[in-house]
N, C-alpha and C positions, 0 to 999 in steps of 0.2 A: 287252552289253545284258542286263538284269538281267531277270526274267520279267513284271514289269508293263510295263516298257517293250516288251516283246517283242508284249505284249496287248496297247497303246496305237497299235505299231504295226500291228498286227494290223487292228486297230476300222477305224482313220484309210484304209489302205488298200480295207479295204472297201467305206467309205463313197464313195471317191473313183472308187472303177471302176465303183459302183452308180450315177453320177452320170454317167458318161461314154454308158450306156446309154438310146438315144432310144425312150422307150415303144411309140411305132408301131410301128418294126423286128421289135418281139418280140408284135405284135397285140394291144399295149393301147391305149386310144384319148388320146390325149392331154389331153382334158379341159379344165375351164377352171379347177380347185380346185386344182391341182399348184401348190405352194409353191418347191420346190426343183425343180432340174432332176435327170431322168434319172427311173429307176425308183424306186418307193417297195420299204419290207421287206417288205412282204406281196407282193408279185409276184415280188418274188425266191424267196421261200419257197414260190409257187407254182409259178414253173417250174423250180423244185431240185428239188422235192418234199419239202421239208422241215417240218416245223411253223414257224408264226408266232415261236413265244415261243423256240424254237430258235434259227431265223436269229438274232432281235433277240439273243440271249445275245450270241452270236457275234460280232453286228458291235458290240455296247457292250464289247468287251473281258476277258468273263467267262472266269475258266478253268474251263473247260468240255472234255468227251472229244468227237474229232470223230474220224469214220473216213474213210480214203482215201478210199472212195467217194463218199461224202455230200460231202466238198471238193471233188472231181473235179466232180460234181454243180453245185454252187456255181461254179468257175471256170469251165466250159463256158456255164452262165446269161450268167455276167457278162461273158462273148466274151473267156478273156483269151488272150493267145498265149502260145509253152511258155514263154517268159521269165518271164513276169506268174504264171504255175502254178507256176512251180517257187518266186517269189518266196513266191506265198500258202501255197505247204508249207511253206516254210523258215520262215515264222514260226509256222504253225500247231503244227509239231512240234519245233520249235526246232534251224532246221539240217536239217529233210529229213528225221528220226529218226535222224542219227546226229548226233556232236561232231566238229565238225571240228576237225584239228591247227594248233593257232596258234601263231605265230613270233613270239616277242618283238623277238627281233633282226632287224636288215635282211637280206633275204636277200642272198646273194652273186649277183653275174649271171654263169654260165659263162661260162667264156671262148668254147666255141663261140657261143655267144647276142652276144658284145663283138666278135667278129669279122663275125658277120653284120651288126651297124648298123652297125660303120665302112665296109664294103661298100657301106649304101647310103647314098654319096658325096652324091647328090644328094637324095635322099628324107628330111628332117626325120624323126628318130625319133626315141621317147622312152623307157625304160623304166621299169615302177612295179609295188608292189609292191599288194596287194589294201587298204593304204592310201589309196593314191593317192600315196605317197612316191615323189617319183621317183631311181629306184638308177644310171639310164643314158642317156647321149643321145649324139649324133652332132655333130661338127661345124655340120653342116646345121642342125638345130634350134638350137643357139648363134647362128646367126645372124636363123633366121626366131621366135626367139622371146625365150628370155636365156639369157644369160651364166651360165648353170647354176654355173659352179666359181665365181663371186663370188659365190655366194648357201649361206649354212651348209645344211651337210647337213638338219638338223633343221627348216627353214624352207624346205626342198624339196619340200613337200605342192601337188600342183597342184592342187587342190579350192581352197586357201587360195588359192596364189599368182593365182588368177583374178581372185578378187573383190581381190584387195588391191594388185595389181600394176596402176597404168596405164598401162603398155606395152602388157600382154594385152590390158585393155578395150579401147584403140584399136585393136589388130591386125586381130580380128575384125568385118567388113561388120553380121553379124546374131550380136552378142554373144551374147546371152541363146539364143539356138538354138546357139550351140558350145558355150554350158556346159552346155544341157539335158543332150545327149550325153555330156557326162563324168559329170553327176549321172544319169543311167538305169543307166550301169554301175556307180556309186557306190552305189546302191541296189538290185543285184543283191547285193554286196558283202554288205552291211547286214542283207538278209535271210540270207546264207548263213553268217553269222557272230553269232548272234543273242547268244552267252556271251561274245562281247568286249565289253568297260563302253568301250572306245574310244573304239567309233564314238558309242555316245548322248555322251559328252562330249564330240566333237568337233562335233555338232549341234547341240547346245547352244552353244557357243562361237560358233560362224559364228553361229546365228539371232539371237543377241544382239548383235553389233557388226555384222553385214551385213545391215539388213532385206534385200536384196536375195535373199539366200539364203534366207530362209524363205521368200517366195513362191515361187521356182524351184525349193523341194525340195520342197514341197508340190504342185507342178502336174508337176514328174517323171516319167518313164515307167519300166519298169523292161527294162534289154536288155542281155546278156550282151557283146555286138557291135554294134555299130551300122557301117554304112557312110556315109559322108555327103560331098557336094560341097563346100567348105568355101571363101570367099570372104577374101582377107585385103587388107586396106590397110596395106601396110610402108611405114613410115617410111622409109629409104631404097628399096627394091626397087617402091614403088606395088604393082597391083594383083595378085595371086599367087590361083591358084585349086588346090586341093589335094584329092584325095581321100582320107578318114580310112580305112584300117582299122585295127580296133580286133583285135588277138589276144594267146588266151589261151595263155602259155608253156606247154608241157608239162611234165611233171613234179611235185613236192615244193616247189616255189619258189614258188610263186604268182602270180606275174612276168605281165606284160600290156605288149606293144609296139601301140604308139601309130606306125603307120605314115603317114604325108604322103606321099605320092606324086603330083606335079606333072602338071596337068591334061594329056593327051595332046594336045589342040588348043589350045593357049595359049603364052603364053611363057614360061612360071614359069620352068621346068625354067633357062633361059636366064640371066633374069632371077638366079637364083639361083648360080649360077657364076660371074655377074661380081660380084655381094654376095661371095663368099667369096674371090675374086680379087683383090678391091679391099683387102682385110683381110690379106692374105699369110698367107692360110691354105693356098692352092693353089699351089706352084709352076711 
């Protein structure tokens, strides 16, 4: 992301969390002259304690000098959690004030890391890299999702494969809430990587062939993790209930396992044995 786009996302973000804020909550009176929802700039600059023409710089995209504090200031105003903080440093200072190390190449998945998804037998996993490339999966997930080894490496971006694949779109009960969660991590990403031109070209790309994707990146959250119940209609298997977690590989790799783990009161778990049974995948 080159530094206006860093600023554009800067603004945009602003704007959006400034909107999320119900005036009352924060003892301004809701009024009947409010155009747009949420707070206007001059309340924010009020309970920041910033100057007016300041904020405004700020949230119109201006490169402009801000200090920890006075942002600190600013994300506390605007209620945001550490995720949503950490996002508005990383654009404000591009990366948090340091450069992070970027990997042209796919990273490699340790083998310790390939042994523990084949381990989890039954738990759909996926691995991916701070792309959203996905570098690894299990069994399990071949069957509750696709066929990952028919599909070219370079065409293995799950951000894409969502909107383009309809397998995905039908898999999902409540679509647009399962890709939320992959876009809120997607734009942790985004923010923490602000000197990759990648990712603005890859934004660019989806918002133009997927309107779908411009509204859902625009209404976004930003979460390093997210946990979520997750509701699926399989074409063979019917109805499968999963809980996502989302972690971040240790290390130099970048790497994020995308865990499914099969509702403990349900029958997924079940359900999903005899899917890979039936496939002689399991002897």
């Amino acid at each position: 992301m080159n530094n206006q786009a860093r600023l554009q996302a800067l603004s945009a973000f602003l704007k959006t969390q400034r909107a999320k804020i119900q005036p009352e909550s924060v003892g301004f009176p809701v009024g009947t002259r409010r155009r747009t929802p949420g707070l206007r700039r001059e309340e924010v600059a009020q309970l920041a304690g910033v100057s007016l023409t300041w904020y405004t710089w700020l949230e119109q995209g201006r490169d402009i000098r801000v200090s920890a504090s006075v942002l600190d200031a600013i994300a506390s105003t605007l209620q945001m959690n550490a995720d949503e903080r950490k996002y508005l440093f990383d654009l404000a200072y591009e990366g948090g004030g340091g450069v992070a190390t970027l990997r042209e190449e796919q990273p490699e998945v340790p083998p310790s890391l390939q042994r523990i998804v084949q381990e989890l037998r039954y738990c759909p996993t996926i691995i991916s890299d701070r792309r959203y490339q996905i570098v690894g999966w299990n069994e399990a997930a071949s069957h509750v999702f696709l066929d990952f080894d028919h599909i070219p490496a370079e065409e293995r971006n799950l951000i894409r494969l969502l909107f383009t694949r309809k397998e995905l779109q039908r898999l999902a009960v409540n679509w647009e809430h399962f890709v939320s969660g992959f876009l809120a991590i997607f734009r942790a990403y985004y923010g923490q990587y602000v000197e990759d031109e990648w990712y603005e070209q890859f934004l660019e790309e989806m918002k133009a062939i997927h309107p779908d994707f411009h509204r859902l990146w625009e209404q976004s959250r930003v979460s390093s993790a997210p946990e979520v119940l997750i509701e699926f209609r399989h074409a063979k298997a019917g109805k499968m209930l999963f809980h996502l977690t989302s972690l971040q590989v240790q290390g130099d790799t970048d790497l994020r396992c995308s865990v499914y783990t099969p509702a403990p009161d349900s029958p997924t778990e079940g359900k999903l044995k005899k899917l890979m049974e039936r496939s002689g995948k399991i002897l």
